[in-house]
MOPAC internal coordinates of N, CA, C and O (Angstrom, degrees):
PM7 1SCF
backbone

  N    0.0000 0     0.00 0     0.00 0    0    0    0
  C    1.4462 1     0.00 0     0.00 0    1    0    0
  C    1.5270 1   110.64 1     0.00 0    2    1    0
  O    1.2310 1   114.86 1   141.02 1    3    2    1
  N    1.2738 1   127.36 1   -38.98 1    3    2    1
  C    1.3881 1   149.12 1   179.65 1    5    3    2
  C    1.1906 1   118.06 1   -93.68 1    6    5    3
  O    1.2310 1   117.97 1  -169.69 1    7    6    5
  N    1.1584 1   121.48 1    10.31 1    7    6    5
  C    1.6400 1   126.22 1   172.68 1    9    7    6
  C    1.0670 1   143.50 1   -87.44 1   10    9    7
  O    1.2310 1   127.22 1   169.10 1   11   10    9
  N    1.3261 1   103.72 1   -10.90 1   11   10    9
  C    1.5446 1   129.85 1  -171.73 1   13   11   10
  C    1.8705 1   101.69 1  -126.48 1   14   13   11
  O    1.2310 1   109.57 1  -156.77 1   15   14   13
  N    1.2200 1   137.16 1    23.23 1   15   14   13
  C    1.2737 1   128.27 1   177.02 1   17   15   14
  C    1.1853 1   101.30 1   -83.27 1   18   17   15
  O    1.2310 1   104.07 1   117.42 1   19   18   17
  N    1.4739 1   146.97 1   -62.58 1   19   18   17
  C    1.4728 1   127.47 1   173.19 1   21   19   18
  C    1.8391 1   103.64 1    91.52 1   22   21   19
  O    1.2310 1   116.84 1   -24.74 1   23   22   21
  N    1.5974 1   123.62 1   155.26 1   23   22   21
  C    1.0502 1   137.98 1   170.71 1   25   23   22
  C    1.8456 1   115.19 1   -37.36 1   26   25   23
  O    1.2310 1   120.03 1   138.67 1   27   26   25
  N    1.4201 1   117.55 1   -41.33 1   27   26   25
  C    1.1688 1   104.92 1  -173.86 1   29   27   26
  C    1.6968 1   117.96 1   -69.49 1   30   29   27
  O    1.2310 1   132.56 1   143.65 1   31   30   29
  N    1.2482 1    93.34 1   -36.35 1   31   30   29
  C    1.7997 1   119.59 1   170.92 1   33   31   30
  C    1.0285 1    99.35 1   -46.05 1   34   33   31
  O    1.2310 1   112.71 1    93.44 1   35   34   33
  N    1.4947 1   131.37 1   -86.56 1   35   34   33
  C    1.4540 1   130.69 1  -155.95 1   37   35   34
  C    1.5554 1    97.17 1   -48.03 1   38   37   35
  O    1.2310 1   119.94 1   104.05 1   39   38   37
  N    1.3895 1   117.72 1   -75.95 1   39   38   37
  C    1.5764 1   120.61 1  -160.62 1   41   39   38
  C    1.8480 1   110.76 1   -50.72 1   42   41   39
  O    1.2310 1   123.49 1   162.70 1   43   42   41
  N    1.2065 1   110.92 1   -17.30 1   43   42   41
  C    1.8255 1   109.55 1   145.38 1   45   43   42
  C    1.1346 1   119.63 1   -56.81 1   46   45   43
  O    1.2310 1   116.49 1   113.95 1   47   46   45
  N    1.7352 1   124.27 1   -66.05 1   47   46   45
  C    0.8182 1   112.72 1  -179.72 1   49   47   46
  C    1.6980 1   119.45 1   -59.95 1   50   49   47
  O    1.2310 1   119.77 1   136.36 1   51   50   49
  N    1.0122 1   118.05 1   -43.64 1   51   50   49
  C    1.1561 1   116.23 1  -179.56 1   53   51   50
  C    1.7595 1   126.73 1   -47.72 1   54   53   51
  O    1.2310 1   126.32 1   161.16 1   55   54   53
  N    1.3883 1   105.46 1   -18.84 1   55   54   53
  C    1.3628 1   117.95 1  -176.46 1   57   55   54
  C    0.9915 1   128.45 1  -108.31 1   58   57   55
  O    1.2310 1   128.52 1   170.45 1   59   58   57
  N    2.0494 1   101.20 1    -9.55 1   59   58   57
  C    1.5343 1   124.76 1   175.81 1   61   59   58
  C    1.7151 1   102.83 1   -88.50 1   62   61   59
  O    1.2310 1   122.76 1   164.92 1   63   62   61
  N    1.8864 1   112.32 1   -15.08 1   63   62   61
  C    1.3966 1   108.51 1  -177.06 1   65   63   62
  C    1.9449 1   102.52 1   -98.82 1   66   65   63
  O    1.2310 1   124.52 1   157.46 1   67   66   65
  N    1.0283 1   108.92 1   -22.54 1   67   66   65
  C    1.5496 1   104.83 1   173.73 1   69   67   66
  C    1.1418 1    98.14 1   -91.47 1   70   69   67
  O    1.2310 1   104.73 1  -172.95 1   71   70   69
  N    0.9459 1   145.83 1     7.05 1   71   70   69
  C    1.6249 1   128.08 1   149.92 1   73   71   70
  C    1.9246 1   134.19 1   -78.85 1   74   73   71
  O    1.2310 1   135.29 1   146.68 1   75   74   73
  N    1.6927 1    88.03 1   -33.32 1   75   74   73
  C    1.0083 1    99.42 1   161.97 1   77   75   74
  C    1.4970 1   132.44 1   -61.84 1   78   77   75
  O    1.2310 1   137.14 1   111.98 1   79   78   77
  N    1.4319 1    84.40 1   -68.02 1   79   78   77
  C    1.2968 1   109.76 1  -163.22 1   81   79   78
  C    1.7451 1   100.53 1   -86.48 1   82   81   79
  O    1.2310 1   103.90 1  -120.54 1   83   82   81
  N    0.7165 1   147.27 1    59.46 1   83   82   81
  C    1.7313 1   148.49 1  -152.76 1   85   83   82
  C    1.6763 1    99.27 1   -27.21 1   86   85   83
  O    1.2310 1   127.21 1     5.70 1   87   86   85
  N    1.1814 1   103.73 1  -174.30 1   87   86   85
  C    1.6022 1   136.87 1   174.65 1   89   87   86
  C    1.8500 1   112.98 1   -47.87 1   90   89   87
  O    1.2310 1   133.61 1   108.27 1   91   90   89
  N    1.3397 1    91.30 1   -71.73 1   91   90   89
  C    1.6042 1   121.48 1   177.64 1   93   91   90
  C    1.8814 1   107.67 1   -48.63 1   94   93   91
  O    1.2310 1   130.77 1   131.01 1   95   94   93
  N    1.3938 1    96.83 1   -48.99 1   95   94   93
  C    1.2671 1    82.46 1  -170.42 1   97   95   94
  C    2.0321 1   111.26 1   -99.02 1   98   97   95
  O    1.2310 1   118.30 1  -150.72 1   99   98   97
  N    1.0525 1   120.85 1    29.28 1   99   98   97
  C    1.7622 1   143.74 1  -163.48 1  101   99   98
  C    1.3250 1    98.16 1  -124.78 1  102  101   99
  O    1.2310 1   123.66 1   127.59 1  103  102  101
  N    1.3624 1   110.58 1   -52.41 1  103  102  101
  C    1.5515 1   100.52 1   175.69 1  105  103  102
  C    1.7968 1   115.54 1   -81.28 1  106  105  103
  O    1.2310 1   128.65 1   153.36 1  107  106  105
  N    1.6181 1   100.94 1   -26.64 1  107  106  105
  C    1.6654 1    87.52 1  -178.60 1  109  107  106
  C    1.4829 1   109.14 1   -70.38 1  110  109  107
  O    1.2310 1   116.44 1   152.13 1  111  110  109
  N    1.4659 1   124.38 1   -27.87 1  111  110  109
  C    1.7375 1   131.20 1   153.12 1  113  111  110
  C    1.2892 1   117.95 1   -43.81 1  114  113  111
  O    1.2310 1   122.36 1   154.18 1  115  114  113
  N    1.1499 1   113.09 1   -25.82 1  115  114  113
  C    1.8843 1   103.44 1  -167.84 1  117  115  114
  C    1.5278 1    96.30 1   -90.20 1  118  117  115
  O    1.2310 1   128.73 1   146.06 1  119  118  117
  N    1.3611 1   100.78 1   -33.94 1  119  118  117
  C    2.1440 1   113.75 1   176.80 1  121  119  118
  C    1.3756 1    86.32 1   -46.23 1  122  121  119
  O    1.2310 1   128.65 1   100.30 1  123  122  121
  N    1.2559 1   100.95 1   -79.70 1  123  122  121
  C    1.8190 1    98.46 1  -162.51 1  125  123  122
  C    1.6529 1   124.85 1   -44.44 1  126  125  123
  O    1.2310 1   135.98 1   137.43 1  127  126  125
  N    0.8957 1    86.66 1   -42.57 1  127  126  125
  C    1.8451 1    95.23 1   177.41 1  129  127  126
  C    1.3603 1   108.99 1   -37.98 1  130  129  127
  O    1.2310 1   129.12 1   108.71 1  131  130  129
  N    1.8233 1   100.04 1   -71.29 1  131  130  129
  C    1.2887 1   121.68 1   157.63 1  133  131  130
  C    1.4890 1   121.51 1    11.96 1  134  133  131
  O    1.2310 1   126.09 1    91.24 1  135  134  133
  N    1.8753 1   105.89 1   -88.76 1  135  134  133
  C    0.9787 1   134.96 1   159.36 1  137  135  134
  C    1.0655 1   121.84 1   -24.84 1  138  137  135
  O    1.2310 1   117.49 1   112.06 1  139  138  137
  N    1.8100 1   122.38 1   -67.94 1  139  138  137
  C    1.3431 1   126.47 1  -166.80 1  141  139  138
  C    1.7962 1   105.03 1   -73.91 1  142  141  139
  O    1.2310 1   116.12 1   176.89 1  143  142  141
  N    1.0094 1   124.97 1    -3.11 1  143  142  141
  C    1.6633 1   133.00 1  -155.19 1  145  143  142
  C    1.9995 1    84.35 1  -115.72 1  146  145  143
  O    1.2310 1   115.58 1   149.17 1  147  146  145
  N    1.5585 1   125.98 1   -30.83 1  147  146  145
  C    1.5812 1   128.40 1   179.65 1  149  147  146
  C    1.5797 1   103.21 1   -60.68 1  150  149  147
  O    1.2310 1   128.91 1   123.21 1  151  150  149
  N    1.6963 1   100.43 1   -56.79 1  151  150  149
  C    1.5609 1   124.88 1  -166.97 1  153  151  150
  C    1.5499 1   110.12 1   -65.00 1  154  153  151
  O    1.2310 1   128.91 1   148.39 1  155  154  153
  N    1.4278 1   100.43 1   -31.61 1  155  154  153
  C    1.5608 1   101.38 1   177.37 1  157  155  154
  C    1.3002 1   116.17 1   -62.91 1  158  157  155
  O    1.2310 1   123.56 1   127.54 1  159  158  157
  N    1.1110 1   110.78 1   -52.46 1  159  158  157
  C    1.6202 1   123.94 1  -178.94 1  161  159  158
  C    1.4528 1   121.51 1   -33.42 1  162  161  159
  O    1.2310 1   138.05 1   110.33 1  163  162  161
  N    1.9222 1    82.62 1   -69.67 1  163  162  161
  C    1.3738 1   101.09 1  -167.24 1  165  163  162
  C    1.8858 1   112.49 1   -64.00 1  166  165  163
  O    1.2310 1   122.72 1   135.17 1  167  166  165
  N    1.2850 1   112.40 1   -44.83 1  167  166  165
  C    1.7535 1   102.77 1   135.43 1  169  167  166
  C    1.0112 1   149.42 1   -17.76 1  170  169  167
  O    1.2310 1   118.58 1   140.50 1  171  170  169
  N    1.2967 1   120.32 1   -39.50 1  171  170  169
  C    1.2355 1   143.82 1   164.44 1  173  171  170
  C    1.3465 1   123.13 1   -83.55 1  174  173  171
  O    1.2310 1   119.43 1   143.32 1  175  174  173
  N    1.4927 1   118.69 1   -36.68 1  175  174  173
  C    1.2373 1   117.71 1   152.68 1  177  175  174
  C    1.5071 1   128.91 1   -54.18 1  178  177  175
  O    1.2310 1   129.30 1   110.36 1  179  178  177
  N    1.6653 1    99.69 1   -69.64 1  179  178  177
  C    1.8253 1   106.74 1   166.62 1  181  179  178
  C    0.9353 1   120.41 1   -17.81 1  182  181  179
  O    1.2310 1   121.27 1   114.36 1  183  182  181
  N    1.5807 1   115.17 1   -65.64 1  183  182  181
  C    1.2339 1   139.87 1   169.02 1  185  183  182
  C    1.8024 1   123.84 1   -17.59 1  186  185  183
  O    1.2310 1   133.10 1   112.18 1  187  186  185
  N    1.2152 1    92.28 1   -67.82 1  187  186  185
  C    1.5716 1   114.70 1   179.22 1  189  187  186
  C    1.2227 1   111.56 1   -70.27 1  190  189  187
  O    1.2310 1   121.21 1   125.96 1  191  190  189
  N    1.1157 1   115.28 1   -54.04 1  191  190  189
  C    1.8352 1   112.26 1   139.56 1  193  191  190
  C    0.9926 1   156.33 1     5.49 1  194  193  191
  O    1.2310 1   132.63 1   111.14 1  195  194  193
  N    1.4266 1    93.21 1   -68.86 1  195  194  193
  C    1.4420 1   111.32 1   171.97 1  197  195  194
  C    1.7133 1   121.28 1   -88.53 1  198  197  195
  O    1.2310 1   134.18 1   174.43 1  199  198  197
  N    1.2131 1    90.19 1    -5.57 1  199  198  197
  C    2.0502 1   103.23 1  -174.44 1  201  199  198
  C    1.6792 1    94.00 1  -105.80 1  202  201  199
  O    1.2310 1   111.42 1   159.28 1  203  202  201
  N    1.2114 1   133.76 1   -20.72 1  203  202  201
  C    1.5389 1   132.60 1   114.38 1  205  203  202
  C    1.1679 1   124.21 1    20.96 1  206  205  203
  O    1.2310 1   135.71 1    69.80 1  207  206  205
  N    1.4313 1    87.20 1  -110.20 1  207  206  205
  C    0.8419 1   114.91 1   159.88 1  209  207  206
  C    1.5550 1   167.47 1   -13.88 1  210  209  207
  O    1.2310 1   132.39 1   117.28 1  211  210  209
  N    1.4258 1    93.68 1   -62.72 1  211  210  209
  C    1.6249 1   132.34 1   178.10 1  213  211  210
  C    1.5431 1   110.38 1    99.31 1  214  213  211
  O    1.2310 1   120.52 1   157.50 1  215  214  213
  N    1.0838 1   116.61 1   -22.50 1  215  214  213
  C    1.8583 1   122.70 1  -149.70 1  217  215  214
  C    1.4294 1   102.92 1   -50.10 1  218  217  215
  O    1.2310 1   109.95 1   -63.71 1  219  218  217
  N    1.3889 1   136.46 1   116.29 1  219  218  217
  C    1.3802 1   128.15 1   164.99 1  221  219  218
  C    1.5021 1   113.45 1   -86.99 1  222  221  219
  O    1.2310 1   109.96 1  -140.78 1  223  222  221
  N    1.1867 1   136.45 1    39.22 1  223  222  221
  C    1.3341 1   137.43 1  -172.63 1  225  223  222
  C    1.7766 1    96.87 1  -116.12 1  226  225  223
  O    1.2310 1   124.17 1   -55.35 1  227  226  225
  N    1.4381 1   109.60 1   124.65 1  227  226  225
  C    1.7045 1   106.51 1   173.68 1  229  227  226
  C    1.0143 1    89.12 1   -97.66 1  230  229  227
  O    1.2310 1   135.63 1   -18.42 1  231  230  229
  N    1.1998 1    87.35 1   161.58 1  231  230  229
  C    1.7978 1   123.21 1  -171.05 1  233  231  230
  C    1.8534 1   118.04 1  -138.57 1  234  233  231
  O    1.2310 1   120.64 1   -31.13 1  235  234  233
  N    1.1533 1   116.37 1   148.87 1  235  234  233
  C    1.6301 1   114.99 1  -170.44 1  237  235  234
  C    1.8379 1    95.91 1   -86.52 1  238  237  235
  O    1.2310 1   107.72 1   -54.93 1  239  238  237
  N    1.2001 1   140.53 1   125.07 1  239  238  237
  C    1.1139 1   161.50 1    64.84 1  241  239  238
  C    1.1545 1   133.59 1    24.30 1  242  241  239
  O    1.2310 1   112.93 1   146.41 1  243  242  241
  N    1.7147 1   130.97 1   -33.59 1  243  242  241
  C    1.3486 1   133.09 1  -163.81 1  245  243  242
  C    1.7714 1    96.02 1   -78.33 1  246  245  243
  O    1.2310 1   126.76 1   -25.47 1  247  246  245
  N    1.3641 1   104.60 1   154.53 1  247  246  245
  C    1.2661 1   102.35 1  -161.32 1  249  247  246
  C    1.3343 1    88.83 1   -98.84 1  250  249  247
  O    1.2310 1   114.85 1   -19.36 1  251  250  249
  N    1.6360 1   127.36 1   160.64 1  251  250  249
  C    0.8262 1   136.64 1   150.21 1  253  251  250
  C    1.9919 1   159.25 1    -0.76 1  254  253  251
  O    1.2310 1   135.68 1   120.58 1  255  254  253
  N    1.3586 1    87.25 1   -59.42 1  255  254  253
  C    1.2037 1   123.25 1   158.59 1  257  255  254
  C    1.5071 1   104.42 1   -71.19 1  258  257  255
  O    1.2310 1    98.64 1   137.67 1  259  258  257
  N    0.8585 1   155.93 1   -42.33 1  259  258  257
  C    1.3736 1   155.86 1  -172.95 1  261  259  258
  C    1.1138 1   107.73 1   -81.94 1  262  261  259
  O    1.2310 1   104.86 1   147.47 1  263  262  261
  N    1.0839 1   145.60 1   -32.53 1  263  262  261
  C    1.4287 1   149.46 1  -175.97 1  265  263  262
  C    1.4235 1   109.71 1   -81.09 1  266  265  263
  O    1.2310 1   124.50 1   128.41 1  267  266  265
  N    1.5732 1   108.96 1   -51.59 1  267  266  265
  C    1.3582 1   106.44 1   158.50 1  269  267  266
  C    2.1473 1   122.64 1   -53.90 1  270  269  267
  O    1.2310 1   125.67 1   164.50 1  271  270  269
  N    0.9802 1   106.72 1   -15.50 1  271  270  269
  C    1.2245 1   101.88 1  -179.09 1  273  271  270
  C    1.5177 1   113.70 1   -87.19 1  274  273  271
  O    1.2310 1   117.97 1   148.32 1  275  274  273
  N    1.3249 1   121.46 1   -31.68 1  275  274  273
  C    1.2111 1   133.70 1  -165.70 1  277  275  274
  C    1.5961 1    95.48 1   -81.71 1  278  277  275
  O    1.2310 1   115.21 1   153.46 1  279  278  277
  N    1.5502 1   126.69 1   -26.54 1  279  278  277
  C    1.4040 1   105.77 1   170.86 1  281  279  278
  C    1.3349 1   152.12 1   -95.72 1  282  281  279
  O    1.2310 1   120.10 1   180.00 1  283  282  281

């Protein structure tokens, strides 16, 4: 179904989503992404880490910023 959209496609879409959604709020999305794509990693590192390791003890991970948001 998606195989055939091509350069002209995207830059529609792309102009049908900054229209909507303005500037301000595309870039404060791309921040976040950002973020969730930092946290992934470093998860992913720990992670690997810890199997490394051996350590069977879990541990919290949630980053910072998130914790502050949730309160």
């Amino acid at each position: 179904m998606l195989n055939n959209i091509g350069l002209p496609g995207l830059l529609l879409i792309a102009v049908v989503v900054l229209v909507l959604f303005g500037r301000g709020k595309i870039s404060s999305l791309m921040g976040e992404v950002g973020k969730g794509i930092t946290a992934f990693k470093k998860g992913v590192s720990d992670g690997s880490k810890e199997l490394e390791d051996g350590s069977d003890h879990a541990r919290d991970v949630t980053p910072a910023d998130a914790e502050k948001d949730k309160a």
